[in-house]
C-alpha positions as CSV (number, residue, x, y, z in Angstrom):
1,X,0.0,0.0,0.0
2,X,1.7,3.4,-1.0
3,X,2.2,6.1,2.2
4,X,-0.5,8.1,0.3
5,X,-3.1,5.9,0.1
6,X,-2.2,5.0,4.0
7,X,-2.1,8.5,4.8
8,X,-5.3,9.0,3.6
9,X,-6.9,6.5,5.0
10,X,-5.7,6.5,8.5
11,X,-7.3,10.3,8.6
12,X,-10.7,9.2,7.2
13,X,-11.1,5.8,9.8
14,X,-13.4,7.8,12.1
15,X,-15.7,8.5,9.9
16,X,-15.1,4.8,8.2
17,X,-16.0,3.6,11.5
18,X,-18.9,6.0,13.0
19,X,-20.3,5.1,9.5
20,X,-20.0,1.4,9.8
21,X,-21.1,1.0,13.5
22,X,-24.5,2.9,12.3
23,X,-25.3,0.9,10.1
24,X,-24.6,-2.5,11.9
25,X,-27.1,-0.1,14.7
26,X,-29.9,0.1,11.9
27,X,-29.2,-4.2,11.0
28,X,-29.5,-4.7,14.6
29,X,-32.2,-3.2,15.2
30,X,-33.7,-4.8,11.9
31,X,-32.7,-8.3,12.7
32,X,-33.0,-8.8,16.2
33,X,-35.2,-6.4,17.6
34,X,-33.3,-4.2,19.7
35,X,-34.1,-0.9,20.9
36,X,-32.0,2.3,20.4
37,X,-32.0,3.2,23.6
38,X,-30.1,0.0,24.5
39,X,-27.5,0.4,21.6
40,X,-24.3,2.7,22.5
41,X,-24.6,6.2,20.6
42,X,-20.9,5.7,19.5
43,X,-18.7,2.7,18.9
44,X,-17.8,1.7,22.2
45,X,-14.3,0.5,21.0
46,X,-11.4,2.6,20.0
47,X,-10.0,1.9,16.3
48,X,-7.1,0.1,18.1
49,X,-9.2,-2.3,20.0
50,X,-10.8,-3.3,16.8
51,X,-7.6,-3.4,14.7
52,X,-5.7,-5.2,17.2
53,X,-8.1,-8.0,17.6
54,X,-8.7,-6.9,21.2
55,X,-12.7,-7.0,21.2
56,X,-14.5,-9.2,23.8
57,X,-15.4,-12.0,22.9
């Protein structure tokens, strides 16, 4: 991968991610029924966590 293309990228995660997590909210709330109010506003991971394999389980 050239710098460039990793520079660019590691300044647009966030919004990759806040993106992402909203719509795996909306599929959640789809598929299993959950209410918002019981779904984090925000990711509740940092980018790390998720890159690093360091999610619970």
């Amino acid at each position: 991968m050239s710098q460039n293309l990793r520079h660019c990228l590691k300044h647009r995660l966030p919004d990759i991610v806040a993106g992402a997590y909203g719509d795996a909210v909306i599929g959640a709330e789809r598929e299993i029924g959950l209410e918002r109010s019981v779904i984090p506003d925000v990711c509740p991971w940092t980018i790390d966590e998720a890159l690093n394999g360091s999610l619970p389980a």
